[in-house]
C-alpha positions as CSV (number, residue, x, y, z in Angstrom):
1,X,-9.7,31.6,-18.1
2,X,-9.7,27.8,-17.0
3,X,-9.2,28.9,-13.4
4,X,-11.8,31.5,-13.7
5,X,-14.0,28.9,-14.8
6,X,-13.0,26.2,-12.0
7,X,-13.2,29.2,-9.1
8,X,-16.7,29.5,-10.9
9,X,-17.1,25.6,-10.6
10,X,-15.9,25.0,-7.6
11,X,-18.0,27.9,-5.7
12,X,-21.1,25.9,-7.2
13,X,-20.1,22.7,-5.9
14,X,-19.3,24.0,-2.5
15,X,-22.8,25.7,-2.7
16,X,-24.1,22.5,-3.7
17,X,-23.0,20.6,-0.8
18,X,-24.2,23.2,1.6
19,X,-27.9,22.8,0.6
20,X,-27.6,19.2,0.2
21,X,-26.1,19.2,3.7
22,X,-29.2,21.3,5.4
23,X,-31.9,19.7,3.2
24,X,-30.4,16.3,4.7
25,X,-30.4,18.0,8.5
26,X,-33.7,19.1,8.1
27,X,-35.3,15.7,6.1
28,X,-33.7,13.2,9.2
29,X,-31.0,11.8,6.8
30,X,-33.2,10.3,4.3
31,X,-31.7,11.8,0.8
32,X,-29.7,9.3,-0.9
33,X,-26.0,10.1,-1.1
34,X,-24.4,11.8,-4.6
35,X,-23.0,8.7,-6.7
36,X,-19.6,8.3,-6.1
37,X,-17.2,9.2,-9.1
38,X,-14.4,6.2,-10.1
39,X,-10.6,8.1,-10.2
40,X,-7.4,6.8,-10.7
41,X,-6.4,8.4,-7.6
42,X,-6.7,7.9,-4.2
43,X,-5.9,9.5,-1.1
44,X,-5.4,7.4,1.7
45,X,-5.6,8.2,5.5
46,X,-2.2,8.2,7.6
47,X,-4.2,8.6,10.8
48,X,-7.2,8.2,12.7
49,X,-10.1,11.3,12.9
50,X,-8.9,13.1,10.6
51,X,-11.4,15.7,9.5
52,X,-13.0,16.6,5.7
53,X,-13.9,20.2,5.4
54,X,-16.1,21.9,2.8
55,X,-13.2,24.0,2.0
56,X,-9.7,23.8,1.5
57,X,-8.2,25.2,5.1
58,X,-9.1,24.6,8.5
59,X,-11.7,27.7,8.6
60,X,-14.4,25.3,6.8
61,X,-16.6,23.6,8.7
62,X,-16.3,19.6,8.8
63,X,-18.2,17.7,6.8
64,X,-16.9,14.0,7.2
65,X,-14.0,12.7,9.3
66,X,-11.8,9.7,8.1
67,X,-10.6,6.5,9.5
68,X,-7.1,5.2,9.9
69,X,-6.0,3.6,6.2
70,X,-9.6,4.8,4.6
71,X,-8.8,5.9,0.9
72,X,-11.2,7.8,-1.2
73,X,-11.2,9.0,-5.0
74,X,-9.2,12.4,-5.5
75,X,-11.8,14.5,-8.1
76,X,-9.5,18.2,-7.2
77,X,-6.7,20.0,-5.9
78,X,-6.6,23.9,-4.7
79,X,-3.7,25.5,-6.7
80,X,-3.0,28.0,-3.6
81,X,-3.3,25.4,-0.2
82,X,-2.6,21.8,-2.2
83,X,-5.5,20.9,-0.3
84,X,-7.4,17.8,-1.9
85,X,-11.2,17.3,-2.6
86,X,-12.6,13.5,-2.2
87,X,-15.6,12.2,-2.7
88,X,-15.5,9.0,-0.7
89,X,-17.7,6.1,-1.1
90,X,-19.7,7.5,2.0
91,X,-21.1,10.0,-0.4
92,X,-19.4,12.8,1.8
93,X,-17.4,15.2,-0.6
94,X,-15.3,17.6,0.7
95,X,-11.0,19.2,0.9
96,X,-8.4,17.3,3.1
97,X,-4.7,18.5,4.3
98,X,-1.8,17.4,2.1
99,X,-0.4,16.5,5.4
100,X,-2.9,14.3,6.6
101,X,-3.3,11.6,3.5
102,X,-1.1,9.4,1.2
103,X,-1.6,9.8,-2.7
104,X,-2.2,6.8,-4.7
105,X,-1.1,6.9,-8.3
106,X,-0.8,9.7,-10.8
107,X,-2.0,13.5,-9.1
108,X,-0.6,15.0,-12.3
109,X,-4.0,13.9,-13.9
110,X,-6.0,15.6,-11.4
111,X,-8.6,18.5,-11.9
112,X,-6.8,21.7,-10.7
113,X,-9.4,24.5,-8.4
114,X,-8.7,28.0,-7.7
115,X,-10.7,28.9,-4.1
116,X,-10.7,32.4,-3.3
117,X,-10.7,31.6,0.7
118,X,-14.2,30.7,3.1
119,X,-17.3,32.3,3.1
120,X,-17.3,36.0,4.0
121,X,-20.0,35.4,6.6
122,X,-16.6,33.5,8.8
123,X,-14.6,35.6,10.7
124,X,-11.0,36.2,10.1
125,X,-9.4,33.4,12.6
126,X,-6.7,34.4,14.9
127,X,-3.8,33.0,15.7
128,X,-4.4,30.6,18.9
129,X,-2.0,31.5,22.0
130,X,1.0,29.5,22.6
131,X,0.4,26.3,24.0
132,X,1.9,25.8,27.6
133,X,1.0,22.8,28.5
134,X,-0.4,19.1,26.7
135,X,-3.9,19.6,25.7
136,X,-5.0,15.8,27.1
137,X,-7.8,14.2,25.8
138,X,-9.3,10.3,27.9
139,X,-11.3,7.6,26.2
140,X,-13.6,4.9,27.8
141,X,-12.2,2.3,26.0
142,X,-8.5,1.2,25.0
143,X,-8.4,2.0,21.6
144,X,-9.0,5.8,21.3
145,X,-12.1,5.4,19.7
146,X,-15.6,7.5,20.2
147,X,-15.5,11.1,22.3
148,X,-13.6,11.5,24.7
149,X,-14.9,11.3,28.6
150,X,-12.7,13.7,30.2
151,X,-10.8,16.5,28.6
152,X,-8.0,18.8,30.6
153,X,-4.5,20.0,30.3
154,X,-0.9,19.1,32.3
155,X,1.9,20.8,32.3
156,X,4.0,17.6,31.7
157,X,3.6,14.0,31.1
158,X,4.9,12.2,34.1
159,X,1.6,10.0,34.9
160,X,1.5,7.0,37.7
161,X,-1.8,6.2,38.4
162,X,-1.1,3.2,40.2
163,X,-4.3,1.1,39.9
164,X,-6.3,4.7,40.0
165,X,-7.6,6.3,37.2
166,X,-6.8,9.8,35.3
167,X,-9.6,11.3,36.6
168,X,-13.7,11.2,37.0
169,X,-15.6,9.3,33.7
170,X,-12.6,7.2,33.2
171,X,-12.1,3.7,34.2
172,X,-9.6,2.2,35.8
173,X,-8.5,-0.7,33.7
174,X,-9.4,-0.5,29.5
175,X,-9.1,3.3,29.2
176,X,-6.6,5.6,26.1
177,X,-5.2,8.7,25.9
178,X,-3.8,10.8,23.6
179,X,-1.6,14.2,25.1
180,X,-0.9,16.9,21.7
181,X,1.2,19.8,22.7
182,X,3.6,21.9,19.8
183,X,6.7,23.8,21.6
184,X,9.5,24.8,21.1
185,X,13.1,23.1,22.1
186,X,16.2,24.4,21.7
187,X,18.4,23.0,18.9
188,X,20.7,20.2,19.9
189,X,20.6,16.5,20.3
190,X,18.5,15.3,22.7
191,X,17.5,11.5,24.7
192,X,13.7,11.1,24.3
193,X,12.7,8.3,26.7
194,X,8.9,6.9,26.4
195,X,8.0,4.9,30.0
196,X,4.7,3.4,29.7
197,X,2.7,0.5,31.6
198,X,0.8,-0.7,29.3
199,X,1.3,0.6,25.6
200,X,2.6,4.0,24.1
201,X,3.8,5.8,21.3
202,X,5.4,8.8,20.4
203,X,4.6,10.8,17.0
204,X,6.7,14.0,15.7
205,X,5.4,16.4,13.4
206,X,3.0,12.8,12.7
207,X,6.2,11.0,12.2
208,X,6.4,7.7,14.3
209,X,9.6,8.5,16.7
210,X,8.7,5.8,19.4
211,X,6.6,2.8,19.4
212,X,5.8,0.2,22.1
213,X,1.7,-0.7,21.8
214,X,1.8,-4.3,23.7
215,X,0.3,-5.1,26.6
216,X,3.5,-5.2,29.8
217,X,4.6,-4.1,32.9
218,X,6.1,-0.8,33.0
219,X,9.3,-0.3,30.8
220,X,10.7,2.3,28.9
221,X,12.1,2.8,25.2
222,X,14.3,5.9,24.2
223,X,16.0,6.8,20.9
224,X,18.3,10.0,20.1
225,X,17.3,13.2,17.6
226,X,18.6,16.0,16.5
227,X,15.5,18.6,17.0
228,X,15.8,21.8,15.3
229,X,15.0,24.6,17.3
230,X,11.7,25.3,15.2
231,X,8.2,24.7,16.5
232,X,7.0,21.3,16.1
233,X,3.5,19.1,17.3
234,X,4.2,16.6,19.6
235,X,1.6,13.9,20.6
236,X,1.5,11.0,23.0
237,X,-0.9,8.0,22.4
238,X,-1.3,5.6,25.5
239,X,-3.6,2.5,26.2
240,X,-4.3,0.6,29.9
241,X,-5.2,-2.9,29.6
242,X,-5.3,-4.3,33.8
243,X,-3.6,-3.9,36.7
244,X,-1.3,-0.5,37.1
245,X,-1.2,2.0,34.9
246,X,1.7,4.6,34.2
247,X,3.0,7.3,31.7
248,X,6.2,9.5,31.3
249,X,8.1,11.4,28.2
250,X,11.1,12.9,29.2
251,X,13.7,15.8,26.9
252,X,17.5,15.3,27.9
253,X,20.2,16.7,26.2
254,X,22.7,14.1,24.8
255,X,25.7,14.1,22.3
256,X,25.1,12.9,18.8
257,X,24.7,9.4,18.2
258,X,28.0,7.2,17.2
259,X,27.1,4.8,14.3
260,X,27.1,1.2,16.0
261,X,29.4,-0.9,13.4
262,X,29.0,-4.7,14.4
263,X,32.3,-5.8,15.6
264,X,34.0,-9.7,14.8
265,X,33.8,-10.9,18.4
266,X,30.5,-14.1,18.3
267,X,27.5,-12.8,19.6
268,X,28.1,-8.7,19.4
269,X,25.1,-9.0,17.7
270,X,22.2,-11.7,17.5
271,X,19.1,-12.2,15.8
272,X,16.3,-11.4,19.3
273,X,13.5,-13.3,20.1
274,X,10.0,-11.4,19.1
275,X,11.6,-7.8,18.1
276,X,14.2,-7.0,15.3
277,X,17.7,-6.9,14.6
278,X,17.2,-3.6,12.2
279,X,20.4,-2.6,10.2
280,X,20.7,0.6,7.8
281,X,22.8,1.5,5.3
282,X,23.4,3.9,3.1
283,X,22.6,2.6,-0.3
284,X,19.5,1.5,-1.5
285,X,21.1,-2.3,-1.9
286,X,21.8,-3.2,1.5
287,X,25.2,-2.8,0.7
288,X,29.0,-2.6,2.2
289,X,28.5,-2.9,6.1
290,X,25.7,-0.7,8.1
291,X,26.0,2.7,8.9
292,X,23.7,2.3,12.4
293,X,22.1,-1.2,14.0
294,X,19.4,-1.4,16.8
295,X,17.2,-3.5,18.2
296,X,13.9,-2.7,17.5
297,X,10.2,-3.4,19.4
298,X,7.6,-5.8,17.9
299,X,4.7,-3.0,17.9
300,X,0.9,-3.5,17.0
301,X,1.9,-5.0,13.9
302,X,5.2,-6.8,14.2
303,X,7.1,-4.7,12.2
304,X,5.6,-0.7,11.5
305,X,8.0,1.9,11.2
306,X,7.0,5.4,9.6
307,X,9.8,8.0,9.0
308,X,7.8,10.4,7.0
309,X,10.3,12.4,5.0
310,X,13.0,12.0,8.0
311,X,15.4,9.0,8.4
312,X,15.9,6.6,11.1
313,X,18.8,8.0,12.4
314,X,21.0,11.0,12.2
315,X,23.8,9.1,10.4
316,X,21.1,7.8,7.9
317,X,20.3,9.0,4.3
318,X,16.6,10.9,4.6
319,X,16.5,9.2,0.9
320,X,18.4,6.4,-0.9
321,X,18.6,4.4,2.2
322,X,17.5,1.0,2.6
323,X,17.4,-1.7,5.9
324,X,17.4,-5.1,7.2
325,X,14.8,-6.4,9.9
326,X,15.8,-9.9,11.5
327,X,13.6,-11.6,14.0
328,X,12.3,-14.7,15.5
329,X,8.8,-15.7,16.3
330,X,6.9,-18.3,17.0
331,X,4.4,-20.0,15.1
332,X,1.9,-22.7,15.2
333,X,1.7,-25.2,12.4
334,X,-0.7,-24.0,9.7
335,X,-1.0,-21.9,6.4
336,X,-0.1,-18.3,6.6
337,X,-0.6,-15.3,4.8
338,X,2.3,-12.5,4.9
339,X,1.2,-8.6,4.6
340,X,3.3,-5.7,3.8
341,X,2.7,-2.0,3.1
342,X,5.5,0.3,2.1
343,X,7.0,3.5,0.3
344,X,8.7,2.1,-1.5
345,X,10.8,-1.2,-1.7
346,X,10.4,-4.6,0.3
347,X,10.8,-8.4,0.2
348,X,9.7,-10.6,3.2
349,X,11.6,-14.0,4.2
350,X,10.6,-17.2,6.4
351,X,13.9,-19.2,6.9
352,X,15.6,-17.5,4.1
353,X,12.6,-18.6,1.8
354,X,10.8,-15.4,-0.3
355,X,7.6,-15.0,0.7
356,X,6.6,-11.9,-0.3
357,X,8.5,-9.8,-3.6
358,X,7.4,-6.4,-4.0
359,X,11.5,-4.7,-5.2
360,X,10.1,-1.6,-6.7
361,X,9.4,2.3,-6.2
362,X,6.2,3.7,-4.9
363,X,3.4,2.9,-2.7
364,X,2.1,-0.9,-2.5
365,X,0.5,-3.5,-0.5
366,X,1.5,-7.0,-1.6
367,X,0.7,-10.0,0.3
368,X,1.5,-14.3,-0.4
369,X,0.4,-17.3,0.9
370,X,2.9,-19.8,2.9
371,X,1.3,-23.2,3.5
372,X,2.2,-25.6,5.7
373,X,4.4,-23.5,7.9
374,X,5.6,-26.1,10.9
375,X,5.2,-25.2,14.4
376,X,7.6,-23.6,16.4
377,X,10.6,-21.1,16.1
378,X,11.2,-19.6,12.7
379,X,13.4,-16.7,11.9
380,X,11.5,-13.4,9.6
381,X,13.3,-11.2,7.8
382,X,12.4,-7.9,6.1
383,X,14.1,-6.0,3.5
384,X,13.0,-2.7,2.2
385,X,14.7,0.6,0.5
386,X,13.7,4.2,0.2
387,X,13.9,6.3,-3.1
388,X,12.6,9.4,-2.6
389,X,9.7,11.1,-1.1
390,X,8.0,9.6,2.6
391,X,9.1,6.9,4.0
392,X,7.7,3.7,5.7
393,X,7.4,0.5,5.8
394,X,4.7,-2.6,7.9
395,X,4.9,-6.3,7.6
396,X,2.5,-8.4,9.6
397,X,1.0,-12.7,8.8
398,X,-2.0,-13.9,10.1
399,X,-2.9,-17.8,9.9
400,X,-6.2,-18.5,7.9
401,X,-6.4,-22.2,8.5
């Protein structure tokens, strides 16, 4: 009976937005939007243009898209896809992938919806044909924002535009790209190498693999997985700042990793200069020695690293794992405040000094206030532990006097 009546419900409310939506189209956009309702939880983007449909699958149309890190109140979930319903601030109401947001606080609270499936007017949709080549999509600007200016496909991505362009529409400095292909690779361990000039990154299934989004002269970052042999979505992000501009991803087969145990002898491994020292372990206590260390890019943010419900390596837990960070950056004198946001547990250090104390399971963004930071040298370190569940973790200051 109670998902009779929330079928029953729910057909009315998608009904409801329909008309509201063509009343709006036809009135120029001058109806006020529907009040937004206050929940206790939120769903909160994990990427950028990501679409809200009027139904819970991908055979809706969209009715709203979301920015990176935009959260909005959860009012439903579709017992058959998991699909949520939001009603954002914006006033637009409408489902959104599992996949595609973070959930906030308690979902055991929220309303449950039986949809029967889209209108009958849709057609059935058919399964797409298998992708043979990167679907590649160019923006006039270097930050993947707007529509893109030229759209086309390549068979690979092994790019050297010199100090050319990608094609007509695009310019030859300040222009993005993002490549999104899903193949299949036989199982096995395999070298992925990332070669960009200027910044790139390298996203798995939406998992972060590689990372390198600075401004530089061509250089490349590589890091062994195990893939599985089972279809997976591969896409490439890329920015061009000045001067030459290149791309490559490259597949080779490689044997597993051997866990990288720091040895006695001085200097086998040191604390870098503006990147990371990062060391795992197997416990959620940084305890007993690591099981894997690397040295680890300063990225957009100085430390962002999202393993979704992976690990960071193939001698890593997936869960009840935790990791060190070391680096040292510079500074100039002033007051600084320190950000972190993380699934689940982290504590930031300046000097060995606590900063920023947040030793606890679950989502959360703390931040603190360091004043009167001299100028100079000083060494950051970054703790954090994984429970259960996705995992991820971002640190980042910014001076405010």
């Amino acid at each position: 009976m109670r998902h009779f009546c929330n079928r029953l419900t729910l057909r009315l409310l998608v009904g409801v937005l329909t008309a509201w939506t063509l009343l709006l189209l036809a009135s120029g956009g001058g109806q006020a939007a529907p009040a937004m309702q206050v929940g206790s939880t939120i769903a909160v983007a994990r990427f950028d243009a990501i679409n809200v449909r009027s139904g819970p699958s991908t055979t809706y149309p969209v009715v709203g898209v979301l920015a990176y890190g935009q959260s909005c109140p959860v009012i439903g979930r579709d017992t058959f896809s998991g699909w949520w319903l939001l009603q954002c601030p914006s006033g637009v109401i409408g489902w959104v992938s599992p996949d595609l947001v973070n959930i906030v606080g308690d979902p055991n609270g929220v309303p449950l919806y039986t949809v029967s499936g889209p209108p009958p007017s849709q057609p059935t949709p058919t399964p797409p044909p298998p992708v043979s080549s990167w679907s590649a999509m160019y923006f006039a600007n270097r930050d993947l924002q707007g529509s893109p200016v030229l759209v086309q496909t390549a068979p690979d991505i092994n790019f050297n535009w010199g100090y050319g362009s990608p094609g007509p529409n695009v310019p030859v400095d300040y222009f993005s790209a993002r490549y999104q292909r899903t193949m299949t690779i036989m199982p096995g361990y395999y070298q992925i190498t990332l070669g960009m000039d200027d910044g790139a990154r390298l996203f798995i299934d939406g998992q972060l693999i590689l990372n390198d989004w600075r401004v530089g002269a061509f250089r490349q970052i590589s890091t062994v997985r195990y893939i599985d042999g089972a279809p997976h979505t591969y896409v490439v992000e890329y920015f061009e700042d000045t001067g030459q501009a290149a791309l490559q991803l490259s597949f080779v087969a490689s044997a597993p990793p051997q866990p990288q145990i720091p040895t006695p002898s001085p200097g086998a491994w040191t604390v870098p200069q503006n990147q990371w020292l990062a060391q795992y372990f197997n416990n959620t206590d940084l305890a007993g020695g690591p099981v894997f260390l690397q040295y680890a890019p300063r990225g957009a943010y100085p430390l962002d690293l999202d393993w979704g419900y992976g690990s960071p390596a193939p001698n890593v837990n997936v869960d009840y794992f935790s990791a060190r960070f070391e680096g040292v950056f510079y500074f100039d004198a002033g007051d600084y405040q320190f950000f972190a946001r993380t699934d689940d547990g982290v504590r930031i250090y300046i000097d060995n000094l606590l900063v920023v104390d947040a030793w606890w399971d679950g989502y959360k963004e703390p931040s603190n206030i360091f004043r009167r930071l001299g100028g100079g040298n000083h060494t950051i370190r970054v703790d954090y532990y994984e429970r259960a569940g996705t995992a991820f973790v971002r640190a980042w200051w910014q001076r405010i006097n």
